[in-house]
C-alpha positions in Angstrom: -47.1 7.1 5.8 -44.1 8.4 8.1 -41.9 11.1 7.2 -38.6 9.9 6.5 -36.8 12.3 8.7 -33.2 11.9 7.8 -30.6 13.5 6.5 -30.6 13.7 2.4 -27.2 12.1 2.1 -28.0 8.9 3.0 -30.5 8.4 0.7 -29.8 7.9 -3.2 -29.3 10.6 -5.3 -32.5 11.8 -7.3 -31.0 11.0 -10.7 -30.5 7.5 -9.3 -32.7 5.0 -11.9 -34.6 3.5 -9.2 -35.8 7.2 -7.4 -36.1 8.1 -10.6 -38.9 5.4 -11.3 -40.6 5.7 -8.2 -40.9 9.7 -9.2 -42.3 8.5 -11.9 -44.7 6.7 -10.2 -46.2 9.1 -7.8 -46.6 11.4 -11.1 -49.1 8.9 -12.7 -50.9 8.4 -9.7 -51.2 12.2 -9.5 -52.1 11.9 -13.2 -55.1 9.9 -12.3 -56.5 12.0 -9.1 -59.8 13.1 -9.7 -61.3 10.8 -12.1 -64.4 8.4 -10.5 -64.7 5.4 -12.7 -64.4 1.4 -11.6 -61.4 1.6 -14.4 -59.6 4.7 -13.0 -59.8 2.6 -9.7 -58.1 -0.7 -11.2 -55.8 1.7 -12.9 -54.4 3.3 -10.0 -54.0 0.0 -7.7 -51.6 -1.2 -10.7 -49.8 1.8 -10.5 -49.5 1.6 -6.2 -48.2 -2.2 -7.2 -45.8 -0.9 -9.3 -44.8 2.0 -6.9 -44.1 -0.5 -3.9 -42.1 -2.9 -6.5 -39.9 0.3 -6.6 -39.9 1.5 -3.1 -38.9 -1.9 -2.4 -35.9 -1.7 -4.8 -35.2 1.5 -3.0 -35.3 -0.4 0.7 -32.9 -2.7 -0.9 -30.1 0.1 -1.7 -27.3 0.3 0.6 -27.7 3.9 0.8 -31.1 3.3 2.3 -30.0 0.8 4.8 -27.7 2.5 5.9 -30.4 5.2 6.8 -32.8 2.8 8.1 -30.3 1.4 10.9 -29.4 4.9 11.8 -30.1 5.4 14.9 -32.3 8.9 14.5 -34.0 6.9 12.1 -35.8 4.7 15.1 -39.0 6.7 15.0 -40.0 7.1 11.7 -38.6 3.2 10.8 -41.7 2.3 13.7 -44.0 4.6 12.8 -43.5 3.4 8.8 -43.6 -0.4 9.8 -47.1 0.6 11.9 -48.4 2.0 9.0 -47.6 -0.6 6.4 -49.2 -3.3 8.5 -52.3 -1.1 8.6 -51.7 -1.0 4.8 -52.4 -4.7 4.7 -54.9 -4.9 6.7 -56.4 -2.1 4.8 -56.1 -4.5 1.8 -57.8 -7.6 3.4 -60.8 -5.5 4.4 -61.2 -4.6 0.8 -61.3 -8.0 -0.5 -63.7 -8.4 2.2 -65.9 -5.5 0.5 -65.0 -7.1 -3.2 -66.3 -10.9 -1.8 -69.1 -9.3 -0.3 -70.5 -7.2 -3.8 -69.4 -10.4 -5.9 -71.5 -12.7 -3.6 -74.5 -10.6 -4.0 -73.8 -10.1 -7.7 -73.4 -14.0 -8.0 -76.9 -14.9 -5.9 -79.0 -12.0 -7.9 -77.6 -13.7 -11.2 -78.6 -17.2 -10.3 -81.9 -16.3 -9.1 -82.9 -14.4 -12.5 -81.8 -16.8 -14.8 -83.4 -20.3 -12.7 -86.6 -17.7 -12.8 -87.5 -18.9 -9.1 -90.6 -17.0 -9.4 -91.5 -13.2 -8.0 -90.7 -14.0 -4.4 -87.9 -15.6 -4.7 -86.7 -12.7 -6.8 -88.0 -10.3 -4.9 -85.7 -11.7 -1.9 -82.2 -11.6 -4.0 -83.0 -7.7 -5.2 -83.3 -6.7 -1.4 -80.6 -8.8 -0.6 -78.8 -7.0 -3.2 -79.7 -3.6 -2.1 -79.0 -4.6 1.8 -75.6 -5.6 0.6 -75.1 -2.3 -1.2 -75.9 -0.7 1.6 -73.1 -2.6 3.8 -70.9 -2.3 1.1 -71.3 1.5 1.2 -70.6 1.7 5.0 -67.5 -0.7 4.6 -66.2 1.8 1.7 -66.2 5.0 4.4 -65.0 3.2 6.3 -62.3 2.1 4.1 -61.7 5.6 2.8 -61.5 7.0 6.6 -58.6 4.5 7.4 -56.9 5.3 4.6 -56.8 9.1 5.1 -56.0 7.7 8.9 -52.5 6.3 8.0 -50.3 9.8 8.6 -52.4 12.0 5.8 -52.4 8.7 3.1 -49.0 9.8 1.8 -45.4 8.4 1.6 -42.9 11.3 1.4 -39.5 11.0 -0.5 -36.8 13.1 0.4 -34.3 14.2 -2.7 -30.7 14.9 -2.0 -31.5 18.6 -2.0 -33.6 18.3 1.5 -33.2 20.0 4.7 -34.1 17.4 7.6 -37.4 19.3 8.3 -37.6 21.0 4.7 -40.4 20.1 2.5 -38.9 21.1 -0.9 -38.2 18.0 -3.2 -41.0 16.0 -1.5 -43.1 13.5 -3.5 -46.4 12.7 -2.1 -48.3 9.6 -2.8 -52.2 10.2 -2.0 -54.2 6.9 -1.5 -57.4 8.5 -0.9 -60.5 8.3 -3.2 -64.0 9.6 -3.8 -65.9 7.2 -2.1 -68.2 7.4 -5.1 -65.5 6.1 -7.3 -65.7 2.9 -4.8 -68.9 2.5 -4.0 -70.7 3.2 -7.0 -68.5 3.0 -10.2 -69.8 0.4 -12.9 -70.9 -1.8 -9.9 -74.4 0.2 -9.3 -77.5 -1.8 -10.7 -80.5 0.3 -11.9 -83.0 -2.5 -10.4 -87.3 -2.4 -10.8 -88.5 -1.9 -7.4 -90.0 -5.6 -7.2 -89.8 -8.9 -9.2 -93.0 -8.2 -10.4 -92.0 -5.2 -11.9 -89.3 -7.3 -14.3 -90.3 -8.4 -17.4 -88.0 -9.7 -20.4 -86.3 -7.2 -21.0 -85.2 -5.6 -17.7 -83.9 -9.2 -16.7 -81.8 -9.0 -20.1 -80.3 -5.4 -19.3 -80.0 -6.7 -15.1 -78.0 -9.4 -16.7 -76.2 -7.0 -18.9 -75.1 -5.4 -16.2 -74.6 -7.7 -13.6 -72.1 -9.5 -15.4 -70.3 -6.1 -16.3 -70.4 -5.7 -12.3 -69.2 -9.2 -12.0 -66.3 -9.1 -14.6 -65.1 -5.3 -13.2 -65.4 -6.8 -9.5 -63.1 -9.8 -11.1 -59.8 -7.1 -12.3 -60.2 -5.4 -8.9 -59.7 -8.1 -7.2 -56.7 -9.2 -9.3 -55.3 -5.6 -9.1 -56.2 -5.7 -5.3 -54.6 -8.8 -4.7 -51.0 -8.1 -6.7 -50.8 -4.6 -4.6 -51.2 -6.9 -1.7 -48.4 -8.7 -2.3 -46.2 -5.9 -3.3 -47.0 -4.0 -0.4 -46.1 -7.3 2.0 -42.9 -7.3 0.0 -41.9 -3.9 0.8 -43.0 -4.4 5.2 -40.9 -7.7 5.1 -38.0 -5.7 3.4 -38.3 -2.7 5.3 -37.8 -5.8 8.4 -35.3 -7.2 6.6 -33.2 -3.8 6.3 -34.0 -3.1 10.4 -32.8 -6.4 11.7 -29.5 -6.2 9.7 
């Protein structure tokens, strides 16, 4: 996200509680860069939740105001409020991705335990694999517009900063491996027809689709409580510019 290019004085002193948290914050999410797992995923959304619950503590500072209404402050307050709405947007097309991989999940279940016969079963596993597909193309795409929105980073400034000075700067990386999206605990090893399943591989496919199902389930909770914290800290950051 923008810069915040202003001078360091108006901003709360690092040893301040609430910096201090949101420090704290960006060094877990740090923590967690690299790892490609479904639960490093849901782990690092409730951490970006918890990071906007504090960068929304920090909007509500008087210090931080009173650098938001500067009048210097104009472009980076626009460019920040551009980039927070792409933020949410960012998060609806995500659920969109989640609905989308729990629908086909859902509709491959139902069809292997009503045993609709080979066809029918045939249909749902290439409806499954289309979707996959999709899904795939909707991640990279999801991964580009995050990397699109000013490098995927919010940058603190400490009191130490020079306006243009990079020393004391926390960044906050939202990109991710688009294998730790796409693939994850929600890829299926599926038999290359219905004919091709017998007992068994429908008892693992259920196995595993209702692993994909439940995993799809915290993501979408995670998801949807980093949307609302993010939508917290846009209306704040509104709040603070119309005062």
């Amino acid at each position: 996200m923008a810069n915040l290019h202003v001078r360091s004085n108006s901003l709360p002193s690092k040893s301040h509680p609430i910096v201090n948290d949101v420090e704290d914050q960006l060094c877990r999410l740090r923590s967690n860069k690299g790892t490609s797992t479904s639960t490093s995923v849901i782990s690092d959304l409730a951490i970006l939740r918890d990071l906007h619950e504090g960068i929304n503590n920090l909007i509500q500072m008087p210090s931080t105001q009173q650098a938001i209404s500067h009048a210097n402050s104009e472009k980076w307050t626009n460019e920040l409020l551009e980039e927070s709405l792409g933020l949410v947007d960012l998060c609806g097309f995500a659920r969109d991705v989640l609905s989308l991989t729990k629908g086909s999940v859902q509709d491959l279940q139902s069809s292997i335990r009503r045993n609709r016969g080979e066809a029918a079963l045939a249909d749902n596993i290439n409806a499954y694999m289309t979707s996959r597909k999709k899904i795939n193309k909707m991640v990279k795409k999801l991964i580009k517009n995050f990397k699109n929105l000013d490098k995927n980073c919010i940058m603190l400034l400490d009191e130490e900063s020079d306006v243009e000075g990079d020393r004391g700067l926390c960044r906050v990386e939202y990109e991710r491996d688009q294998e730790c999206c796409s693939e994850s605990s929600l890829s299926l090893e599926l038999p290359k027809s219905g004919k091709d399943m017998n007992t068994i591989d429908m008892q693992n496919v259920l196995k595993q689709l209702q692993a994909s199902e439940m995993t799809i389930q915290e993501l979408e909770e995670e998801l949807e409580a980093f949307f609302r914290s993010s939508l917290k800290t846009r209306v704040s950051l509104l709040n603070a510019l119309n005062h």
